[in-house]
C-alpha positions as CSV (number, residue, x, y, z in Angstrom):
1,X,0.0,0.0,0.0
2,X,1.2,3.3,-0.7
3,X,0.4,4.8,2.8
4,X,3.5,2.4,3.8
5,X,5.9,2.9,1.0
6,X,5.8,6.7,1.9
7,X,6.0,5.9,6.0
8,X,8.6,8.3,6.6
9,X,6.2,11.2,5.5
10,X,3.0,11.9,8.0
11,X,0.7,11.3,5.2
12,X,-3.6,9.9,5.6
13,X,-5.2,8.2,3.2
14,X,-6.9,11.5,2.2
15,X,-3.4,13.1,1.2
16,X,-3.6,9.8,-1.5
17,X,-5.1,9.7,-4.8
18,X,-4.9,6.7,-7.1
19,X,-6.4,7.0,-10.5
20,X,-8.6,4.2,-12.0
21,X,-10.4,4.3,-15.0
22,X,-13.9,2.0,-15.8
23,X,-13.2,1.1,-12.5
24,X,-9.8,-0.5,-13.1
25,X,-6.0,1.0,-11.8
26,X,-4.2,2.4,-14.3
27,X,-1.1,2.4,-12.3
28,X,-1.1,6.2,-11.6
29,X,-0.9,8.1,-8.4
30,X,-0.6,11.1,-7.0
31,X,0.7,11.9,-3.0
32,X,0.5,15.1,-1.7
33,X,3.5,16.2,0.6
34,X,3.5,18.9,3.0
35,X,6.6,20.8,1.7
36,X,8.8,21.5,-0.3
37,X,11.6,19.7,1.2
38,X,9.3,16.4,1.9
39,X,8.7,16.3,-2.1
40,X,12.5,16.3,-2.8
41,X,12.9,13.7,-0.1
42,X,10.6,11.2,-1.2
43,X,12.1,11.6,-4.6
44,X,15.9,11.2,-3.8
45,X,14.4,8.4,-1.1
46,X,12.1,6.5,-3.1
47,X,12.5,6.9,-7.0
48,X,13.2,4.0,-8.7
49,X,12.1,1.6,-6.0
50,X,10.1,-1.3,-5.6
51,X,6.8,-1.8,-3.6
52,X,6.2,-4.8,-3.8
53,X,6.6,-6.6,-7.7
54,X,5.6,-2.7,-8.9
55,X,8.3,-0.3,-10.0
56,X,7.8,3.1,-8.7
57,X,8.8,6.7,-10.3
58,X,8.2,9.1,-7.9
59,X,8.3,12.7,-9.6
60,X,7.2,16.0,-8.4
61,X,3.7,17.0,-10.4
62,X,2.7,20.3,-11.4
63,X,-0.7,21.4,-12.8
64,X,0.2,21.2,-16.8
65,X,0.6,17.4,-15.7
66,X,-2.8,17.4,-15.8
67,X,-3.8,18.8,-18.8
């Protein structure tokens, strides 16, 4: 679960948003750190690493990500 694979940042389920389409995960998701500083640390921490058998790219979003 994601909520564990970030455990070194004080994150709830609400600061989690997983994206699914027809019902079905696509394999996208976004967290929402507190600060600045968090954001760089979960990237140098956790980019690139495995949760579980899934590969995970952690990379800081910005709004034209979702357009």
């Amino acid at each position: 679960m994601l909520i564990d694979f970030f455990k070194d940042f004080k994150l709830t389920e609400s600061d989690i948003v997983i994206e699914k389409v027809n019902n079905r995960l696509t394999g996208i998701g976004l967290v929402f750190l507190n600060t600045d500083y968090e954001v760089s640390q979960a990237i140098k921490d956790l980019d690139r690493k495995h949760l579980g058998s899934r590969y995970i790219e952690v990379r800081r979003a910005s709004l034209d990500w979702f357009h």
